[in-house]
N, C-alpha and C positions, 0 to 999 in steps of 0.2 A: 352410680350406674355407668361412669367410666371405663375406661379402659388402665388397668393396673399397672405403673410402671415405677418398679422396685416398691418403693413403700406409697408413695404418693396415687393418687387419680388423677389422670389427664382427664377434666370434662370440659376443653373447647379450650378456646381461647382466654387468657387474659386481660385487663387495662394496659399493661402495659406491651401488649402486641398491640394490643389496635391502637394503640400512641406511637407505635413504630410503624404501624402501615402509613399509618397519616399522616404522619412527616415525610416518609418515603413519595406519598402523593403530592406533597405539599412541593416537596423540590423537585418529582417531575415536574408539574405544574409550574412552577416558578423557574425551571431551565427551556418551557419552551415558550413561554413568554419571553424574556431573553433573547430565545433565537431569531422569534419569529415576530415579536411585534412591529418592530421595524417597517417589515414586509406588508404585516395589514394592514397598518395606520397607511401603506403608501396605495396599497390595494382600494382601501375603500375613501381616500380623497382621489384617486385617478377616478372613482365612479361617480364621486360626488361632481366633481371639475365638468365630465360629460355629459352629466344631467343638465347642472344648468348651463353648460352652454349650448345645449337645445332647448331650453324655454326661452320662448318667446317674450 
C-alpha cells in the first residue's frame, strides 16, 4: 500500500536510514560536546565556587 517506484514499494523508512540518522545524531551530539563542554564544566564549577562561598 506504498507508493510505486519503478518496480519496488517505498513503504517508509528502512534499518539502515535510521542507522544513518543516528549516527548522524550521534556526531551532532558528540561535536557539541567537543565544543562546548569546556564552557559548562567552567559554568557550573563558577556556580558551584559561589554557593559555597556563601555558606556559612
Amino acid at each position: 500500500m506504498g507508493i510505486t517506484v519503478g518496480r519496488r514499494t517505498a513503504r517508509g523508512a528502512t534499518a539502515v536510514e535510521y542507522a544513518l540518522l543516528i549516527s548522524l545524531m550521534a556526531a551532532v551530539i558528540f561535536g557539541m560536546v567537543v565544543l562546548f563542554g569546556n564552557g559548562v564544566v567552567g559554568l557550573f564549577t563558577g556556580t558551584h565556587d559561589s554557593i559555597v562561598s556563601h555558606t556559612p
